[in-house]
BATORMI-516988 format. One line per field, with one value per residue: chain; x, y, z of N, C-alpha, C, O in turn; residue in one letter. Coordinates in nm, 2 decimals, decimal comma, always signed. Layout:
N
kette <- [A|...]
neast <- [X|...]
nnorth <- [Y|...]
nup <- [Z|...]
caeast <- [X|...]
canorth <- [Y|...]
caup <- [Z|...]
ceast <- [X|...]
cnorth <- [Y|...]
cup <- [Z|...]
oeast <- [X|...]
onorth <- [Y|...]
oup <- [Z|...]
rest <- [A|...]
This chain:
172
kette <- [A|A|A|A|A|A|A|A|A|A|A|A|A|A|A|A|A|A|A|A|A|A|A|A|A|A|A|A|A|A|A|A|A|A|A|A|A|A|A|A|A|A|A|A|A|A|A|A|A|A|A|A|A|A|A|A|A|A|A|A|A|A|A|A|A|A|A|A|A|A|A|A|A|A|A|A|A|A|A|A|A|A|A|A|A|A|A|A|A|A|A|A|A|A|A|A|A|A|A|A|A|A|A|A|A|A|A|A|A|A|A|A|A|A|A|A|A|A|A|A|A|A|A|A|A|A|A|A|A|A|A|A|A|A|A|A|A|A|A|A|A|A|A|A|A|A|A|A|A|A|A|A|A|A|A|A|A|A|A|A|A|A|A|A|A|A|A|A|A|A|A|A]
neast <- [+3,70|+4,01|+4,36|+4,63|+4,81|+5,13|+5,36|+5,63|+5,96|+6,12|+6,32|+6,65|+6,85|+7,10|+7,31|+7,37|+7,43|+7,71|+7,84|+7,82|+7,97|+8,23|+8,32|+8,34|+8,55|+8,76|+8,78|+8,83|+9,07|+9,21|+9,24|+9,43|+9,72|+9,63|+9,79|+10,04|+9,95|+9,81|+10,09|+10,18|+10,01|+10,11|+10,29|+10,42|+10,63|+10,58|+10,67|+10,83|+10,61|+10,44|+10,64|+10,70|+10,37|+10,43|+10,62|+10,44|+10,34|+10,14|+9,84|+9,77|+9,69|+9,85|+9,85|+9,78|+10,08|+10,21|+10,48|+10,45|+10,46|+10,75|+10,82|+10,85|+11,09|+11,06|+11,18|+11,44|+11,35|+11,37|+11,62|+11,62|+11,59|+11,70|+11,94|+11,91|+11,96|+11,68|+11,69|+11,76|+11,55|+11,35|+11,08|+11,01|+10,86|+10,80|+10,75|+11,02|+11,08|+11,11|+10,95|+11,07|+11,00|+11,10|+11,36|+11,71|+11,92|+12,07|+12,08|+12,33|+12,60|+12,46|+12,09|+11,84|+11,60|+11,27|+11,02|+10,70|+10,68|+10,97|+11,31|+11,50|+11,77|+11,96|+12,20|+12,25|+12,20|+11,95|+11,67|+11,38|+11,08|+10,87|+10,56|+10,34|+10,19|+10,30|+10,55|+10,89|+11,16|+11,50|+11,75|+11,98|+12,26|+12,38|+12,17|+12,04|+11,80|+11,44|+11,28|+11,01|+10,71|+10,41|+10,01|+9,81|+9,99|+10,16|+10,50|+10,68|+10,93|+11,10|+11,28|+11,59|+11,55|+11,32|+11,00|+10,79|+10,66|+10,71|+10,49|+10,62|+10,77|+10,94|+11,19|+11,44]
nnorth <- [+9,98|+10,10|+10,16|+10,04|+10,28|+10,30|+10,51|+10,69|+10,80|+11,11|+11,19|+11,19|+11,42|+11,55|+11,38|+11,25|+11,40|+11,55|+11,26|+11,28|+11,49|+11,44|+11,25|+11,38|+11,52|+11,41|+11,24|+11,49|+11,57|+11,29|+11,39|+11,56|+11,65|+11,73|+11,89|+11,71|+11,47|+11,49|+11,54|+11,31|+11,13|+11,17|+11,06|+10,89|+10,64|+10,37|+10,23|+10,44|+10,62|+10,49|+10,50|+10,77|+10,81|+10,70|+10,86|+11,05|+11,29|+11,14|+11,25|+11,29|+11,41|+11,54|+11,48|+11,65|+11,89|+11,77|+11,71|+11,79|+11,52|+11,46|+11,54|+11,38|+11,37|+11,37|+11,04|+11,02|+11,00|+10,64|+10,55|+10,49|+10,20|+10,13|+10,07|+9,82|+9,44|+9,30|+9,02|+9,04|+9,21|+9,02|+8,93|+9,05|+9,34|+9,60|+9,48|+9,44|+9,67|+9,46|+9,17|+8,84|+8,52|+8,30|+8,25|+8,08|+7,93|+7,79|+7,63|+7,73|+7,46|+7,21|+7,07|+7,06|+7,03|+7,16|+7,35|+7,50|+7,82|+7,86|+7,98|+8,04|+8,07|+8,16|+8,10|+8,31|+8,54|+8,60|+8,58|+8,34|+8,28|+8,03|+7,99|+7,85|+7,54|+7,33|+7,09|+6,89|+6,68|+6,68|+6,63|+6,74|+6,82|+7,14|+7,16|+7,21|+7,48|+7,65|+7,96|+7,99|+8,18|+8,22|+8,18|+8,45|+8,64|+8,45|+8,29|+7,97|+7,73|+7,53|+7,23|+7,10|+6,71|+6,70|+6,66|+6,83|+7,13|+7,43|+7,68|+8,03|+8,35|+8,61|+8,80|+8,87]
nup <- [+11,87|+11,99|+11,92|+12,07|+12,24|+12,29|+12,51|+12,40|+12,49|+12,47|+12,19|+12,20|+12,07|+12,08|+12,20|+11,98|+11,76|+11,85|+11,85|+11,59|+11,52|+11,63|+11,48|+11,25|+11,28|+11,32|+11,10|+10,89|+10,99|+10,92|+10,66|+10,63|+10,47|+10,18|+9,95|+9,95|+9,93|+9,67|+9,52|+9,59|+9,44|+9,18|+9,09|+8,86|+8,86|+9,06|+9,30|+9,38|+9,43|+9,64|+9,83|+9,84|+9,96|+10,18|+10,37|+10,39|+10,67|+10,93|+11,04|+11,34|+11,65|+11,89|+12,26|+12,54|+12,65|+12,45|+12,28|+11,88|+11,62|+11,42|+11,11|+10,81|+10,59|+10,27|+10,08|+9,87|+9,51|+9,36|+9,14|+8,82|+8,66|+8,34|+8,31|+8,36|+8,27|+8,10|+8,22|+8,46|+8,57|+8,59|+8,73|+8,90|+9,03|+8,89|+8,54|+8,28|+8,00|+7,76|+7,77|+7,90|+7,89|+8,01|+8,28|+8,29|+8,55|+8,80|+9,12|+9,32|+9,48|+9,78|+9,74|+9,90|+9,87|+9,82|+10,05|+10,24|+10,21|+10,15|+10,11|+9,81|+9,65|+9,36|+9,16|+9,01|+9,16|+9,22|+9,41|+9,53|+9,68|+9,78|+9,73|+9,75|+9,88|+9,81|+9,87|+9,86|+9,87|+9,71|+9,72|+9,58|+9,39|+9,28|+9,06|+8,78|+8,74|+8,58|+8,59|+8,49|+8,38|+8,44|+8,38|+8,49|+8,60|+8,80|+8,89|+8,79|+8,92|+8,74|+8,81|+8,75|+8,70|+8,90|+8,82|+8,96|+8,99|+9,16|+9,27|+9,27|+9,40|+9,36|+9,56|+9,60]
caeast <- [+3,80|+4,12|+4,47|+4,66|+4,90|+5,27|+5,43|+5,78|+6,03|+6,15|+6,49|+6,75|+6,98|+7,28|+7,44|+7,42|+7,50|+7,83|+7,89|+7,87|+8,04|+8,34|+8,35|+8,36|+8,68|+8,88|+8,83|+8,92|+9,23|+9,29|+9,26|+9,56|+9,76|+9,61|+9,90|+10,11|+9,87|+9,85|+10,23|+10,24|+9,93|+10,09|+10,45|+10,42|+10,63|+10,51|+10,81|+10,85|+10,45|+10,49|+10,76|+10,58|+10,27|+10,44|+10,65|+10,33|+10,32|+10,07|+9,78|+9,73|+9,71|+9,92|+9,81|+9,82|+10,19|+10,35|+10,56|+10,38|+10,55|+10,83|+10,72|+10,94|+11,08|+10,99|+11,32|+11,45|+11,29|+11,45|+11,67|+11,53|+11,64|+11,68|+12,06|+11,94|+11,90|+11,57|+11,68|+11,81|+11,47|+11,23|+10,99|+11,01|+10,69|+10,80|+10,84|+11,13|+10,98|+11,07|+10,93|+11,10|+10,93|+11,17|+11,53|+11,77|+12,02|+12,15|+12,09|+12,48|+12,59|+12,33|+11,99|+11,79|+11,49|+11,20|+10,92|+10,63|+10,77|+11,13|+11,34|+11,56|+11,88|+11,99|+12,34|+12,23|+12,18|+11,80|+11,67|+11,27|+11,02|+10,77|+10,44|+10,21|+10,18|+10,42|+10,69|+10,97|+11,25|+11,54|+11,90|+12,07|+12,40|+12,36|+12,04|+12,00|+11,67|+11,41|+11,18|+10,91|+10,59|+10,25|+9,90|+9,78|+10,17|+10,27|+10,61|+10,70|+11,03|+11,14|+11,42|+11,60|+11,53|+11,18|+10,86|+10,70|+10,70|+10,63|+10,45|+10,72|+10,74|+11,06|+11,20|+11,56]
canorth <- [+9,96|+10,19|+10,07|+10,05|+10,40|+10,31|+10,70|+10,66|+10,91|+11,22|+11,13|+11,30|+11,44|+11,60|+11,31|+11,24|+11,50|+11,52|+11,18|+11,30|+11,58|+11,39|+11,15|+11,48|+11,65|+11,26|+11,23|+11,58|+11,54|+11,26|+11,45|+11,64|+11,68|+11,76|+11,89|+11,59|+11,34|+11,57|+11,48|+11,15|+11,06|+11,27|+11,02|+10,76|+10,53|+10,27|+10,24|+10,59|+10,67|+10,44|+10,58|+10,95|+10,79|+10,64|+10,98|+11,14|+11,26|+11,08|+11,38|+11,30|+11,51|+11,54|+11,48|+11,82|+11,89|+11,69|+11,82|+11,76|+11,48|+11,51|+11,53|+11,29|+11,43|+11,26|+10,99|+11,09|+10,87|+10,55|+10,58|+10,41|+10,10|+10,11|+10,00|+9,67|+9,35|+9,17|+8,90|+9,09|+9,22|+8,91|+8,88|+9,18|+9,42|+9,62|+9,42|+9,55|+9,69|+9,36|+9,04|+8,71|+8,42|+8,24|+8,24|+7,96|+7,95|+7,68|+7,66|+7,64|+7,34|+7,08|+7,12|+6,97|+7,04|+7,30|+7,33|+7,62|+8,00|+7,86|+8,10|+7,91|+8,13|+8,08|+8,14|+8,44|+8,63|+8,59|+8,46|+8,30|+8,20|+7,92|+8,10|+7,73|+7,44|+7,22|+7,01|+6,76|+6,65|+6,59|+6,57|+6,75|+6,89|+7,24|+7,17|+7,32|+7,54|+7,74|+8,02|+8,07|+8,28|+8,09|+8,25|+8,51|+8,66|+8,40|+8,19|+7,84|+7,73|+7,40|+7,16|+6,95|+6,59|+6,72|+6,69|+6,91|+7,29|+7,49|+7,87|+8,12|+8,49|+8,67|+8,86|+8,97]
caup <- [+11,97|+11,99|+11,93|+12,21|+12,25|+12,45|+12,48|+12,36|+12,60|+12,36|+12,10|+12,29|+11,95|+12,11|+12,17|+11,85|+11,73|+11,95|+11,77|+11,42|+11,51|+11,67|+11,32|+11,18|+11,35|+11,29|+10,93|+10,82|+11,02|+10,84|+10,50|+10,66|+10,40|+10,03|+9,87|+9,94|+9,86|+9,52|+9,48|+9,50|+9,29|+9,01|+9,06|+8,73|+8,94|+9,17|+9,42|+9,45|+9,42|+9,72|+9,89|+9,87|+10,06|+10,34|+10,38|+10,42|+10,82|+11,03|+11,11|+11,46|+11,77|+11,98|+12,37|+12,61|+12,70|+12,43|+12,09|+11,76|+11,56|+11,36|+10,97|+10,79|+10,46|+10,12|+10,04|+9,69|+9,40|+9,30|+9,00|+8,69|+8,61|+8,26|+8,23|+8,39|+8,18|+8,09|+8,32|+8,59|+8,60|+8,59|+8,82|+8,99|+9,00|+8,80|+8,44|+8,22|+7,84|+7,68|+7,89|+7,89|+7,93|+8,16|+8,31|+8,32|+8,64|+8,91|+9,28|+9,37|+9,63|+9,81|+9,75|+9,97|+9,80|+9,93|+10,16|+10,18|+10,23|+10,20|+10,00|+9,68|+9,61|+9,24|+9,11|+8,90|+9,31|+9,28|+9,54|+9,49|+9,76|+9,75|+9,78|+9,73|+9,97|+9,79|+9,93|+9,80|+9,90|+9,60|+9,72|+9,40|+9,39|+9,12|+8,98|+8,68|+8,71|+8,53|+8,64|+8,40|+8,35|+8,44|+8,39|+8,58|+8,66|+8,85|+8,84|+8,83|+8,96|+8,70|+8,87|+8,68|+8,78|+8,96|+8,74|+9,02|+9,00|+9,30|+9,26|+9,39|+9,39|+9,35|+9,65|+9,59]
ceast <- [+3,93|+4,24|+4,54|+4,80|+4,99|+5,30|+5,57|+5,84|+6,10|+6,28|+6,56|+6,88|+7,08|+7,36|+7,47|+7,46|+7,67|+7,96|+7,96|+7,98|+8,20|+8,42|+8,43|+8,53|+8,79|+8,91|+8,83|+9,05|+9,28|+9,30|+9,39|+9,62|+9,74|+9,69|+10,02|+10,06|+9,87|+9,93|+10,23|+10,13|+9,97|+10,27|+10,44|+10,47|+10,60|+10,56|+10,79|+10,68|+10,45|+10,52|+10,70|+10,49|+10,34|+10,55|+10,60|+10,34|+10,14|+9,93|+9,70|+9,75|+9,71|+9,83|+9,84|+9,97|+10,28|+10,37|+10,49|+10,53|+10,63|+10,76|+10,85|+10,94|+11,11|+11,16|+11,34|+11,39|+11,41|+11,55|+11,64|+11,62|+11,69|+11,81|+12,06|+11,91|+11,73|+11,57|+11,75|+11,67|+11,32|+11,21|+10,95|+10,83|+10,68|+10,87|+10,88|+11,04|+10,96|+11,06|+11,00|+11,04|+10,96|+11,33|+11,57|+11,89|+12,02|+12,08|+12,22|+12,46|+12,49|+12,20|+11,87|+11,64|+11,38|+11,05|+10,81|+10,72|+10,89|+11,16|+11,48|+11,66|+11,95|+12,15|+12,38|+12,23|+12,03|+11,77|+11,46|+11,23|+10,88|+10,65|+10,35|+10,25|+10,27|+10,50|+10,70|+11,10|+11,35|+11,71|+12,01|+12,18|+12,38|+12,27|+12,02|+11,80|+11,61|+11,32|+11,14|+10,76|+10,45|+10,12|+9,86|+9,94|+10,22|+10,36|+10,63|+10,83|+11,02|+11,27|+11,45|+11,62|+11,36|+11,06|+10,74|+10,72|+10,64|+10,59|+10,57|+10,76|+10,93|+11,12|+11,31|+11,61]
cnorth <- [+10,03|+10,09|+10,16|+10,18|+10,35|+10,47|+10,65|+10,79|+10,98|+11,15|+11,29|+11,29|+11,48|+11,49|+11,26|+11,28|+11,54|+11,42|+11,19|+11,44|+11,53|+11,33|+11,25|+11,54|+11,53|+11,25|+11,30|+11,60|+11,46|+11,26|+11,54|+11,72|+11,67|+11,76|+11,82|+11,44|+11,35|+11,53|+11,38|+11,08|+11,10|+11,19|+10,89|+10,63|+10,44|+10,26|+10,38|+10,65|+10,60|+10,47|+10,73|+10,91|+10,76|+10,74|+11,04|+11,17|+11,20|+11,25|+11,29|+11,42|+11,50|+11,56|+11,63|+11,75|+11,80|+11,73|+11,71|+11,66|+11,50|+11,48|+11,47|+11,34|+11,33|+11,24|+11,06|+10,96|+10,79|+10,55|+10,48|+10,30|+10,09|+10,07|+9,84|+9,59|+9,31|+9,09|+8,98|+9,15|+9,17|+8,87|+8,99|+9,28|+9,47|+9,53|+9,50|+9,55|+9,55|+9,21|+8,94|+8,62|+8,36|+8,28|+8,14|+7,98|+7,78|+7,72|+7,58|+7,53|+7,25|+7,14|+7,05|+6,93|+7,18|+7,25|+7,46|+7,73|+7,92|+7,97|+8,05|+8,03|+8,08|+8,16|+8,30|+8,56|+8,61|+8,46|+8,48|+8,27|+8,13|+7,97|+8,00|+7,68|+7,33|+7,19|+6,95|+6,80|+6,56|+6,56|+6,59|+6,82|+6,99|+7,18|+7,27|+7,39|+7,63|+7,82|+8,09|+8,11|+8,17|+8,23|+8,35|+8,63|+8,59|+8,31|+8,09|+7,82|+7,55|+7,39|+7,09|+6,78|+6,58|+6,71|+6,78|+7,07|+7,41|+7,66|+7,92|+8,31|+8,54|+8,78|+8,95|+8,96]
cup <- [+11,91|+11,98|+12,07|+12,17|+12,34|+12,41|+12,48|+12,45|+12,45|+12,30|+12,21|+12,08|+12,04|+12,16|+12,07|+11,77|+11,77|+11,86|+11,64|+11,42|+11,53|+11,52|+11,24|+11,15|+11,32|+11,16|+10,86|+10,89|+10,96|+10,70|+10,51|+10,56|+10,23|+9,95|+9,84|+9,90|+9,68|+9,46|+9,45|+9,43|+9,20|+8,99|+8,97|+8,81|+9,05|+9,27|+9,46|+9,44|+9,60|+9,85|+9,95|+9,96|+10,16|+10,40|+10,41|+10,59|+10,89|+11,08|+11,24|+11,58|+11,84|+12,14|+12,45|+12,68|+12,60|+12,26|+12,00|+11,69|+11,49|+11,23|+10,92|+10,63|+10,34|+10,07|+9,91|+9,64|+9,37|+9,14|+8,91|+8,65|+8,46|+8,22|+8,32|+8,28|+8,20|+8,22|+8,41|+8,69|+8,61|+8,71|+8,96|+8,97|+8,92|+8,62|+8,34|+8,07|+7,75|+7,84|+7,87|+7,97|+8,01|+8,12|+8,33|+8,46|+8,72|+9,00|+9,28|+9,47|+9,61|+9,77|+9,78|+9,91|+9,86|+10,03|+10,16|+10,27|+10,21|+10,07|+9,93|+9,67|+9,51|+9,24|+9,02|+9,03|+9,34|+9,38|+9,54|+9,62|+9,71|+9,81|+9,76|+9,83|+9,97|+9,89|+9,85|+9,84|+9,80|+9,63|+9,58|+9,46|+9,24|+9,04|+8,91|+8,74|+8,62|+8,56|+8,51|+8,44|+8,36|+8,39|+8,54|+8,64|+8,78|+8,80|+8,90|+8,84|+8,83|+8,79|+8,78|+8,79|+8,89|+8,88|+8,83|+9,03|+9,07|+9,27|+9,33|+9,33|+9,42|+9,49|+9,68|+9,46]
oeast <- [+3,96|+4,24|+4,53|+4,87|+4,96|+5,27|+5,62|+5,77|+6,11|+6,34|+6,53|+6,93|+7,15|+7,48|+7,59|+7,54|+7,75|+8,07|+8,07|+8,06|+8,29|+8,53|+8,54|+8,59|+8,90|+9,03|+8,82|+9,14|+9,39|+9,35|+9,45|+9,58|+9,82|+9,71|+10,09|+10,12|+9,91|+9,91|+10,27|+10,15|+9,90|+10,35|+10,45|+10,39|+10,62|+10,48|+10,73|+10,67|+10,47|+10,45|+10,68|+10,51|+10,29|+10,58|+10,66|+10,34|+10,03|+9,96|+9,59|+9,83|+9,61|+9,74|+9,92|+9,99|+10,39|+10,29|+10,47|+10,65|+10,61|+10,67|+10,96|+10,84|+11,18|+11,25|+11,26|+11,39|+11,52|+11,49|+11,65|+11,73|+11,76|+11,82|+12,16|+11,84|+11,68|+11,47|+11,83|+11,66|+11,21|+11,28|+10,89|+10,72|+10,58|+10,98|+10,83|+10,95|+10,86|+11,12|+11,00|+11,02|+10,88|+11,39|+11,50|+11,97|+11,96|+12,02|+12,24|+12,35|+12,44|+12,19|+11,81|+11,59|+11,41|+11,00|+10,83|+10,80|+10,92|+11,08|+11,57|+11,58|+12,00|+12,19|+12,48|+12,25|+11,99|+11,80|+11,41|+11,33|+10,80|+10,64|+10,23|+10,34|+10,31|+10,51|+10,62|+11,15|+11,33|+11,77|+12,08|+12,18|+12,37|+12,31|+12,00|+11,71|+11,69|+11,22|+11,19|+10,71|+10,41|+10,15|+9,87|+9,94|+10,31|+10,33|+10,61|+10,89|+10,92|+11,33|+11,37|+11,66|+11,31|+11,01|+10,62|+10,81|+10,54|+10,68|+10,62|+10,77|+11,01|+11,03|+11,31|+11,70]
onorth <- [+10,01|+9,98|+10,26|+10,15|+10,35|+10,52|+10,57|+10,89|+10,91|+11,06|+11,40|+11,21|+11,38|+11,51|+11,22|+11,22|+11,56|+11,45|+11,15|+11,46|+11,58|+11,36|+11,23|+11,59|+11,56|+11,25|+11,26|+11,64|+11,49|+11,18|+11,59|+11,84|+11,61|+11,67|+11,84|+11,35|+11,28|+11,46|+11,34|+10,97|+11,08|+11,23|+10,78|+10,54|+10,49|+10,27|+10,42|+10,77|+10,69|+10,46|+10,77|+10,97|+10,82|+10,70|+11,13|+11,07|+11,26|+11,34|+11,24|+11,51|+11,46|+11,64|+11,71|+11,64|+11,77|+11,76|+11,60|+11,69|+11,62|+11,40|+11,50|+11,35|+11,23|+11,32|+11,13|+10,86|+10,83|+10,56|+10,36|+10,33|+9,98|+10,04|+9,76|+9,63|+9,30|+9,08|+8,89|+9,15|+9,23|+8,79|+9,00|+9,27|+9,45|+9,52|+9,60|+9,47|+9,52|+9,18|+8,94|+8,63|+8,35|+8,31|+8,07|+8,07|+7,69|+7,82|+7,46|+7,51|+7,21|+7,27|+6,99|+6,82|+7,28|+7,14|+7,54|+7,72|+7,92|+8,02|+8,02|+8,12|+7,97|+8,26|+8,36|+8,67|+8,59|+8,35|+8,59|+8,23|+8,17|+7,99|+8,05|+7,74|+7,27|+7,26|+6,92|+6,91|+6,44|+6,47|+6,51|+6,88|+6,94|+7,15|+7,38|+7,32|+7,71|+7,74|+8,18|+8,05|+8,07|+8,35|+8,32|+8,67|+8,64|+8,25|+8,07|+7,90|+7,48|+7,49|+7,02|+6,75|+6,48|+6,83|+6,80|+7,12|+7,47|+7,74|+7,86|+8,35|+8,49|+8,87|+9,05|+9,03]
oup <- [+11,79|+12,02|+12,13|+12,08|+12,46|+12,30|+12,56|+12,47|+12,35|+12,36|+12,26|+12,01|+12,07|+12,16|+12,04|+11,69|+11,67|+11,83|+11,60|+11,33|+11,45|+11,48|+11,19|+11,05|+11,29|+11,12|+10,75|+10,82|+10,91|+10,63|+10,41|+10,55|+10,17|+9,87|+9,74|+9,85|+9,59|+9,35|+9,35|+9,37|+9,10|+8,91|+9,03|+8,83|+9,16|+9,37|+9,56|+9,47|+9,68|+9,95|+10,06|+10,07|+10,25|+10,51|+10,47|+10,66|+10,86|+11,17|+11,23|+11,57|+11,91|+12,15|+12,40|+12,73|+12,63|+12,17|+12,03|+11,70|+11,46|+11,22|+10,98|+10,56|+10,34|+10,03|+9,86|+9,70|+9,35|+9,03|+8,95|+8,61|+8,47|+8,10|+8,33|+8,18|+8,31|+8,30|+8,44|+8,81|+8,64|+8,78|+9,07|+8,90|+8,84|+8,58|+8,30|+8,04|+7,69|+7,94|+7,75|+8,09|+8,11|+8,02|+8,40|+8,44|+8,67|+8,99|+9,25|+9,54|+9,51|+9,76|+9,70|+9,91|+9,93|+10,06|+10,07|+10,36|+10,33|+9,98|+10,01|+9,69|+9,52|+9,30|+8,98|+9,00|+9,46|+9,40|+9,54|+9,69|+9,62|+9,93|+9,76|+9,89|+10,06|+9,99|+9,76|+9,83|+9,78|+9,57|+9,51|+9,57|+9,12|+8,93|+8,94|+8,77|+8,58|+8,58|+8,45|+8,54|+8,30|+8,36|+8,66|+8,76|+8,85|+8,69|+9,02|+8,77|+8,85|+8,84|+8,72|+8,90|+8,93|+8,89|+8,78|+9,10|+9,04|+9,26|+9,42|+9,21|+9,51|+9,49|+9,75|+9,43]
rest <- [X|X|X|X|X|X|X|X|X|X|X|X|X|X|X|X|X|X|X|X|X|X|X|X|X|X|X|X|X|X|X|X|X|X|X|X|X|X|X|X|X|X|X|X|X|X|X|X|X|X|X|X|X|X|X|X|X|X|X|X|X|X|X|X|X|X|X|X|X|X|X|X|X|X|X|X|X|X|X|X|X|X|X|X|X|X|X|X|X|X|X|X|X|X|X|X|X|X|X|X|X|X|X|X|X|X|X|X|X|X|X|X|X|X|X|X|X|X|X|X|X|X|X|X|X|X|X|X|X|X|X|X|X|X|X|X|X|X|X|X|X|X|X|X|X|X|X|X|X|X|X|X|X|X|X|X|X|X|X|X|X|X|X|X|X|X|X|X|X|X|X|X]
């Protein structure tokens, strides 16, 4: 006894073909620009490495009847920090050559206490947001604080008078 034969209808390729072709013509456009990408892989700094990428123009194409984008020219690089302090520069992305462990400052005025994302403004200008789930509510007037160094690079906010210390990420 024979096995049973269905006839399958022919592979039609050209539309797949078409397909791969299409994939094709999209993601060497967006290799666009080589020699700019060149550039800013070859910029040491992170901001301005950054900076160069999102400078980069957009390779799209343009619709019939309408002007090609404007190409947006590469900002100047950031100037180097290096006459900041230590603590001027804690907690920032980039960390300054020597680390400190923590900073001591105030929150001037009331301080009602925090809540999650709120953002803590200390007396030194920095200004911290609460990046965990925490709450508490403490009612201080200039609370001393300390923002030190946890595992993994994040920071803990101490309060004085709080034994709770909420994760928080540096923002200005």
């Amino acid at each position: 006894m024979g096995a049973l034969r269905i006839p399958l209808p022919p592979m039609r390729r050209a539309p797949y073909c078409l397909e791969l072709l299409a994939f094709l013509a999209i993601s060497t456009a967006a290799w666009g620009d080589d020699a700019g990408m060149r550039r800013c892989r070859a910029i040491a700094e992170a901001p301005a490495r950054l900076a160069c990428y999102d400078a980069l123009p957009l390779a799209t194409q343009p619709g019939p009847g309408a002007s090609p984008a404007p190409v947006r020219a590469t900002p100047p690089a950031p100037t180097p920090r290096a006459h900041a302090s230590p603590e001027a520069q804690f907690g920032l992305a980039q960390p300054p050559a020597e680390e400190l462990p923590a900073i001591e400052s105030h929150v001037p005025g009331l301080f009602p206490g925090w809540r999650p994302n709120e953002r803590i403004g200390l007396a030194n200008g920095q200004v911290w947001q609460v990046v965990d789930e925490s709450s508490s509510l403490l009612q201080r007037s200039n609370p001393k604080v300390t923002v030190r160094r946890g595992a993994l690079g994040a920071f803990y906010l101490d309060i004085e008078g709080d034994n709770r210390s909420p994760r928080v990420r540096r923002v200005q």
